[in-house]
N, C-alpha and C positions, 0 to 999 in steps of 0.2 A: 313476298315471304321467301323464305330458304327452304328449298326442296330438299335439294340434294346436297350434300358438300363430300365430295370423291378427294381423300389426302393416301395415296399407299404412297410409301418410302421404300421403294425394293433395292433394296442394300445386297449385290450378287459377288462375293467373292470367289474367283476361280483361278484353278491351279492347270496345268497340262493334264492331269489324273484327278480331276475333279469331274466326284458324282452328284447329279440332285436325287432329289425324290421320283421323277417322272423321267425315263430314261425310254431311248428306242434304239435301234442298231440298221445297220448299213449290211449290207452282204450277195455275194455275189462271184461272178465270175470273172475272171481274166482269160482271152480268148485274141488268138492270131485273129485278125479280121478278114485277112485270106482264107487260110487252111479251118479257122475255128478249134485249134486242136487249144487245150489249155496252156498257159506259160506258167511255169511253178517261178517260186520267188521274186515274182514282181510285186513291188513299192507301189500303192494306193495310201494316200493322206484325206484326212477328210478337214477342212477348213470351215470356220463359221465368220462373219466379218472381216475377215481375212486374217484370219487368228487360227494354226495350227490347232485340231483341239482333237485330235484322233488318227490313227494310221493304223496299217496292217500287212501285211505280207501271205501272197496266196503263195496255198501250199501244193503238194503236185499235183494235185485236182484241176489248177487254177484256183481253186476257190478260196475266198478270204471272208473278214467278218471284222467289224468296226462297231464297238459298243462300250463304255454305254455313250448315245449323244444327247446331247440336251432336243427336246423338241424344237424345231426351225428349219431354215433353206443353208443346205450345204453344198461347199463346190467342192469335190473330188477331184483329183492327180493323180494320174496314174503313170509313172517310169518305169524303162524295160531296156535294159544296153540293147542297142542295136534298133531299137520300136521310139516313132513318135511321144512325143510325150502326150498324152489326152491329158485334158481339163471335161469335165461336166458341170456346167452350173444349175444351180436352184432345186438340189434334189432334196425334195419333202421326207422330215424324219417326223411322225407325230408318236407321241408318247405312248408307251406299250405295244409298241408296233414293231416289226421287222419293214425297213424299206428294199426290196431286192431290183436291184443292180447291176447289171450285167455289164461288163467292160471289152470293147472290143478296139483292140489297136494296131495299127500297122506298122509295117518296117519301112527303115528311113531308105528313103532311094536319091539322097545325098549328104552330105556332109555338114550343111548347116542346118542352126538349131531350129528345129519345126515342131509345133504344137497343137493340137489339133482342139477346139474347143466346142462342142456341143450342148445343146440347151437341154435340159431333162425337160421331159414328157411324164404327166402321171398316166401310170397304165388306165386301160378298159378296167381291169381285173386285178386287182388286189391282195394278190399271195399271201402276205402278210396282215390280213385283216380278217379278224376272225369272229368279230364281231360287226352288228349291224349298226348304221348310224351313218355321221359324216363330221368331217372335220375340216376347220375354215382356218385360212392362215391369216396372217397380217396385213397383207393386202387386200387381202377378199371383207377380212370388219373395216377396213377404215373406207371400202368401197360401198357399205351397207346402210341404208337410210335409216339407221338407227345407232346409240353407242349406247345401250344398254344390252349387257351379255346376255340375259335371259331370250330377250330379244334375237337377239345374233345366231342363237341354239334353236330357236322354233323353227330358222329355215329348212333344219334336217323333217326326212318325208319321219312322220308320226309323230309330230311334237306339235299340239294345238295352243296357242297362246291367243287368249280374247283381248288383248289392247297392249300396245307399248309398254312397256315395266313391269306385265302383271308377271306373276306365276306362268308354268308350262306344265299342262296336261301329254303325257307321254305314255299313246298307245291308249287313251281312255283310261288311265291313272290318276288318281287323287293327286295334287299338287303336292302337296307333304309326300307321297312317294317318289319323289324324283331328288336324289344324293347332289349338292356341288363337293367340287375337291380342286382347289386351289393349289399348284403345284406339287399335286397328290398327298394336300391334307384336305379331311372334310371339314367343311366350312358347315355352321348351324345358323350365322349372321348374316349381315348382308351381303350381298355377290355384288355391290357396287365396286368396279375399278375404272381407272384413267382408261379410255379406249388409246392412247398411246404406250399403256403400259402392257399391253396383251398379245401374246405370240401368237396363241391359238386356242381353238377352243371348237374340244370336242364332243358331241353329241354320241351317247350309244343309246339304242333304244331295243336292242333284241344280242345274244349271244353276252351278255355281262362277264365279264374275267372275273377270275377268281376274287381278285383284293377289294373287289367291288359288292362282294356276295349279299350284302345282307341289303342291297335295293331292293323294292318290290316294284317300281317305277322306271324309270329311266336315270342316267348317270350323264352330268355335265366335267367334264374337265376344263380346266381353265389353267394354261400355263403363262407365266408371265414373261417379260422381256429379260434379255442377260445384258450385260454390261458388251462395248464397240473398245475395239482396240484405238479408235483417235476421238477427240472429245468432240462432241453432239449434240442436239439439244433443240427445240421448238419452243413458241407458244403459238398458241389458236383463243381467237378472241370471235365468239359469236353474238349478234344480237338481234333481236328482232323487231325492238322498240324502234323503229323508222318505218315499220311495216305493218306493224299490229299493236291494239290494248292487252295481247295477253305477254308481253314481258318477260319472253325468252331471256336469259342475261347465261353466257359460258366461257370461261377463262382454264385453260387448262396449259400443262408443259410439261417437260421433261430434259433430262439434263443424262447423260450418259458419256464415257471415259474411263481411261485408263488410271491404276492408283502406283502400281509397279508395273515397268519392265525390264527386261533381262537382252543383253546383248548375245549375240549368236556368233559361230565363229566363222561364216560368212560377210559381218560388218553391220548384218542388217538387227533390226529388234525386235521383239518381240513381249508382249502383251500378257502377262503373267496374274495379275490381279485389278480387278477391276469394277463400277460402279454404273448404276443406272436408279434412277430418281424420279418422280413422275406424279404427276398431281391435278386434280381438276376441281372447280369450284361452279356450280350448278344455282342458279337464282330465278326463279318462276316466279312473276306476279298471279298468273292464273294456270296452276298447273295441267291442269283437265278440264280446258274448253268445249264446248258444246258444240257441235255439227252444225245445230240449227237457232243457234243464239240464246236467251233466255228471257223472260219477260216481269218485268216490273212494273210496281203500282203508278201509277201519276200523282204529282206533289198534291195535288188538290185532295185526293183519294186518301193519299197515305195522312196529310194533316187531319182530316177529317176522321179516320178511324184511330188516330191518336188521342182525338178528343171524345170518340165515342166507338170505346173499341165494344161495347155491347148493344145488342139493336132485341128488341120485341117484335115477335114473329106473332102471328095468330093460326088457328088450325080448327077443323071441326071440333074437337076436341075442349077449345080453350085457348088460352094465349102463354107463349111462351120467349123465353129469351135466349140468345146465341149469338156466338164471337161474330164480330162483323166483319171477319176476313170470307166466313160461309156464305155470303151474299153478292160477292165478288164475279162478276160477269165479264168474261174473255173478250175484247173486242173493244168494249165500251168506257172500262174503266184502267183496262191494263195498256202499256206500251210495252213494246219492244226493243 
C-alpha cells in the first residue's frame, strides 16, 4: 500500500538583492591580527555555493553587518590593501538569527598573492540566539536515522516524540500546540518533504520571537534548499524487500541549477537566477511492524469457525451462545 507519496517542486528564483521570508545576518568585526585595533573600510563578501549573494564594508569601528541571508553554510572574504586576504568557510546563518563573526587578518610580508583560509567553528555560546531550542543543518538530517522532519526536531532537549512520524510533545504540550512554518509560512497540513529538499530545521522550545507569538507549544521551522550556481542533481533508491516482509520501497531525487547568468567584467560568471526541484515517493507494504510479531489463527482453526462462527456455552445459570473467536486458546490454536 502507499504510505507516503512526498512531491514539493521548490521553484527558488534569486536576484543579487533578493529577500525570502526567513532571513538572518552576518556581523562582526574586522581586526589587525597583530595589534587587534579595528581596520575601517575593509571589503567582506558573503558567498553561498559559490554564488556572491551578500557583502559589506566595515566602518571605523571595524565593524560591518551582512543581511538579509538566506539560512545555510557561507564562506566569507575578507580584503584589505596591504592585509592577506582571509577566506572562512562553513559559517552557519540559521533563520532569525544574528551569526557573529569576528575577522582577524594580517599583513602581507611579501609580495605575492596569499590567502589565508580557515574553517568556522560554531561558538560554546551563542550571542545571537535568543531563544531556546536547536538547530540542525543539512548534513546533520541527512546524517540522522530518520527522514521524517518531525522526527529530526524531537532531537532538540524538550521535545518528546512516542514513535517515528508521530506528532512532538514540546515541554509537556498538547501536540496541536506546537506551530510548523515552512519557509516562514505556517503550515496547518502536512510537514512531509523530500529530506533532500531541507536546509534546516529549527526547533524553539522556550524564548518564542515575536512573529511566532501566538504558540502555546513549541515552534518548528523548516527552511527549504535554494537553487546551486552549476546544475546538480541525485536520486536515492531504497528497499528492503531482500531483507524483510514488511516492504520498505523509497525512490526519491532532486535536480538543481542555474536558469540565468550574467557575465562580470572580470571574464568570469555569475549566477543570477536559478532552480531547485526535489521529490520523493514512499511505498510501505507493512507500515508499522510489530517488535514482537503477531499472531494468527491456524487454517484448520480459521475453516472451522467459518463454518461455525457460533458455539453454545453452558453455565450455572443455563445454556448460552457466543462468537467462537471467544474460545480461542493462545498456544494451542494460534501460530505465530
Amino acid at each position: 500500500m502507499i504510505r507516503n507519496v512526498y512531491l514539493t517542486l521548490v521553484l527558488l528564483f534569486l536576484t543579487t538583492a533578493g529577500a525570502i521570508a526567513q532571513t538572518g545576518a552576518i556581523r562582526g568585526k574586522i581586526l589587525d591580527k597583530a595589534t587587534k585595533e579595528p581596520l575601517p573600510f575593509a571589503s567582506v563578501v558573503a558567498e553561498m555555493n559559490g554564488t556572491q549573494v551578500g557583502g559589506s564594508q566595515s566602518d571605523f569601528e571595524g565593524e560591518y553587518t551582512i543581511k538579509p541571508l538566506q539560512p545555510g553554510s557561507y564562506t566569507l572574504k575578507v580584503t584589505y590593501v596591504g592585509y592577506t586576504d582571509l577566506v572562512i568557510t562553513g559559517v552557519l546563518v540559521s533563520n532569525d538569527k544574528i551569526t557573529f563573526q569576528d575577522l582577524s587578518v594580517g599583513k602581507k610580508v611579501t609580495e605575492t598573492k596569499e590567502v589565508e583560509i580557515i574553517a568556522y567553528k560554531v561558538p560554546l555560546i551563542d550571542r545571537g540566539n535568543t531563544s531556546v531550542g536547536a538547530t540542525l543543518t543539512r548534513e546533520e538530517i541527512e546524517a540522522a536515522p530518520t527522514r521524517d522532519v518531525r522526527s529530526v526536531a524531537s532531537q532538540a532537549a524538550g521535545v518528546f516524540q512516542k514513535d517515528d512520524g508521530d506528532g512532538v510533545n514540546v515541554r509537556g504540550s498538547r501536540t496541536e500546540a506546537t506551530d510548523y512554518y515552512v519557509d516562514g509560512i505556517r503550515i496547518r497540513g502536512s510537514t512531509n518533504l523530500p529530506q533532500a529538499g531541507v536546509e534546516q530545521v529549527t526547533t524553539i522550545v522556550g524564548g518564542t520571537p515575536a512573529q511566532y507569538g501566538d504558540a502555546t507549544g513549541g515552534i518548528i521551522s523548516i527552511t527549504t534548499r535554494g537553487p546551486s550556481k552549476d546544475f546538480s542533481g541525485g536520486i536515492e533508491v531504497v528497499t528492503s524487500e531482500v531483507l524483510d516482509q514488511f516492504g520498505y520501497n523509497l525512490v526519491s531525487g532532486n535536480l538543481s541549477g542555474p536558469i540565468l547568468k550574467r557575465k562580470l567584467e572580470n571574464g568570469a560568471t555569475k549566477s543570477v537566477l536559478g532552480f531547485f526541484i526535489s521529490g520523493e515517493l514512499q511505498l510501505d507494504k507493512d507500515p508499522d511492524p510489530s517488535a514482537i510479531g503477531m499472531y494468527r489463527l491456524k487454517d484448520a482453526v480459521y475453516n472451522d469457525m467459518k463454518q461455525n462462527p457460533i458455539r453454545p456455552y453452558q453455565t450455572a445459570n443455563g445454556f448460552g451462545f457466543d462468537n467462537a473467536a471467544a474460545f480461542f486458546i493462545r498456544g494451542t490454536i494460534l501460530t505465530k
